[in-house]
N, C-alpha and C positions, 0 to 999 in steps of 0.2 A: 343572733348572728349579726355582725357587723356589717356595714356597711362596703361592697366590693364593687367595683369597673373590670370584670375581664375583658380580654384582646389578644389578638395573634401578632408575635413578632416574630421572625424568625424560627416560623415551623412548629413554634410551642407556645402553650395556652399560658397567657401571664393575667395577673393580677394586678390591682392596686386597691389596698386598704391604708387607710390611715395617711395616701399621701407618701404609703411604702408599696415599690413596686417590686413583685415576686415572680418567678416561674412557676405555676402548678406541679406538683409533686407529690410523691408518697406521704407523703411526711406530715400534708396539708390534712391532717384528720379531721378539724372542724369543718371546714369545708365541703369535703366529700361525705363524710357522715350527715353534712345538713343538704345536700342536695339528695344523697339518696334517700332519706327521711321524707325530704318532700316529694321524688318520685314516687315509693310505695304509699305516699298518702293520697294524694293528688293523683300523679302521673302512672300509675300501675304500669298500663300497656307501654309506656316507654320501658322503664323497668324490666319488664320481660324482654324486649326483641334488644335489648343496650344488655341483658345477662346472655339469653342466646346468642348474640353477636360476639359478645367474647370466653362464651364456656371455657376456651382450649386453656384461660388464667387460672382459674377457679381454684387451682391447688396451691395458690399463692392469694392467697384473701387480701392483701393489703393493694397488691398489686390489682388484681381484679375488680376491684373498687375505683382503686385510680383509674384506669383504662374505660371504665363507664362512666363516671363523672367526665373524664379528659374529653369523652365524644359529645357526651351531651353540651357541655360548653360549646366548643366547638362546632354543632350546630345549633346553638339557639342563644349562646351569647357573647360569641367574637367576634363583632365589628367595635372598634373602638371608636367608640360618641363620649360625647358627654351631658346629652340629654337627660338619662335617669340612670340611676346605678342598677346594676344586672339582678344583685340581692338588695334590696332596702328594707328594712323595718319587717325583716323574717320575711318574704314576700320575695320571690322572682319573678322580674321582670323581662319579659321574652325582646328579643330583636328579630328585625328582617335580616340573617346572614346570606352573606353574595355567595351562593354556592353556584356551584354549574350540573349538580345535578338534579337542581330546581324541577319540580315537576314530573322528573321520572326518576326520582328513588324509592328505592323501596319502603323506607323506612319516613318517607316522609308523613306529617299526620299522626304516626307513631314516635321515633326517636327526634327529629326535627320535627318543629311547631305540634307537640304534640296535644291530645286532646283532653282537657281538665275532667276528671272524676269528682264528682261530688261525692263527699261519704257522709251522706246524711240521708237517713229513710225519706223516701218520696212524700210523704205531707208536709215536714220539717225541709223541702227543696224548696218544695211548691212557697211555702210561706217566704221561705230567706227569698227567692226570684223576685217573689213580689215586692220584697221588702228593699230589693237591691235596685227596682225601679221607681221607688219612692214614695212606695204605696205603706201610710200611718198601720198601722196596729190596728185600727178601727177600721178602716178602710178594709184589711185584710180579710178582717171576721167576716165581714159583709159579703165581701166577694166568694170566700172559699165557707160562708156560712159554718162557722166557729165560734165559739168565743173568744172574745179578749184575751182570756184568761189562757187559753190552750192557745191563741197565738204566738203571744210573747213567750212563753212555754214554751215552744216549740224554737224561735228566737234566742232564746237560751241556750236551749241543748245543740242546736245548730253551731253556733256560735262555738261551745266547747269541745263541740265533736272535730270542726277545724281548729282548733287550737288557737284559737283567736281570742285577742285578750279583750276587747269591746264588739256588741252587739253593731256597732255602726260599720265593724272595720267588714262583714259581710257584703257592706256595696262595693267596696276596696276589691275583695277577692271577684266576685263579680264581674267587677268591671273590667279586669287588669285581666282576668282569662277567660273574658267576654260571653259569660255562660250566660245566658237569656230564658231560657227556658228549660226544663228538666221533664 
C-alpha cells in the first residue's frame, strides 16, 4: 500500500497519494480492501461494532465496505497534519481526531482509537513485547527461560503471522499501537 494523507474537506473524506488529491469513494478498492484487511487482522473489535453499525448496506457489498472504511477514517484519520502519513509502509498510523463526542461515545475504544489485537499465540506475544522493548534474543531466553533457539523461533513465526517483512519491524508495530504487554 502506498503512501496516503487523509483529511475532511467539505463534509467528505479526501486523500492525498502521490501528491494526487482524491475524494474517498466506492471505486477506492485498494484502499478499503487494505484497511479492512488490516481491521480483521489487528482491529477485529472495530470490524464488528463499524459492520453492526452499518448492517442496514450489507446487500450492496461494495457499498458497505465503503461506509466502514469512510467511518473509520473519519475517526482516527482526518485531521489534516503533515507530521506522518495515515498509511505508510503497510502500517496505519492513528491521529488525535477533534471530535465532540470525545469521551462519551459509544464506540469509542472500539471504532475510534481502537484497541490493537495481537494474533500471535501468547508465548510468541510474550517474546515479540519483549523484544519490542529492546531486550537481545539472549536476554530473552534468560528472562522467559527458553532457548535461543525457540526465541528467535518464535521471533520468526511472530513476525510472519503479522505479515511483517523484518523481524525488527515488530518494535514498529509495537510502538505505533503502543502494545506493551500481552
Amino acid at each position: 500500500m502506498e503512501n496516503i494523507e487523509f483529511y475532511m474537506w467539505g463534509g467528505k473524506v479526501r486523500y492525498r497519494i502521490n501528491g494526487q488529491e482524491h475524494v474517498l469513494d466506492q471505486k477506492d478498492r485498494d484502499i478499503i480492501d487494505f484497511v479492512l484487511d488490516s481491521l480483521q487482522r489487528y482491529f477485529p473489535e472495530a470490524l464488528d461494532a463499524l459492520s453492526d453499525e452499518y448492517a442496514d448496506s450489507k446487500a450492496n457489498r461494495r457499498y458497505y465496505d465503503f461506509r466502514r472504511v469512510d467511518r473509520f477514517v473519519r475517526c482516527n484519520f482526518a485531521e489534516a497534519d503533515a507530521l506522518q502519513m495515515d498509511i505508510g509502509g503497510g502500517i496505519m498510523h492513528f491521529e488525535e481526531v477533534k471530535c465532540p463526542m470525545r469521551g462519551i461515545c459509544r464506540h469509542e475504544h472500539k471504532i475510534c482509537k481502537p484497541r490493537f489485537k495481537v494474533p500471535v499465540p501468547e508465548e510468541e506475544g510474550k517474546v515479540a513485547a519483549l523484544y519490542s522493548r529492546g531486550l537481545t534474543a539472549d536476554e530473552i531466553a534468560g528472562v522467559l527461560r527458553k532457548s535461543i533457539k525457540t526465541v528467535k523461533n518464535q521471533l520468526t513465526s511472530a513476525t510472519k503471522r503479522l505479515k511483517l517483512s523484518k523481524t525488527r519491524d515488530l518494535i514498529k508495530i509495537f510502538s505505533i499501537y503502543n502494545i506493551t504487554t500481552l
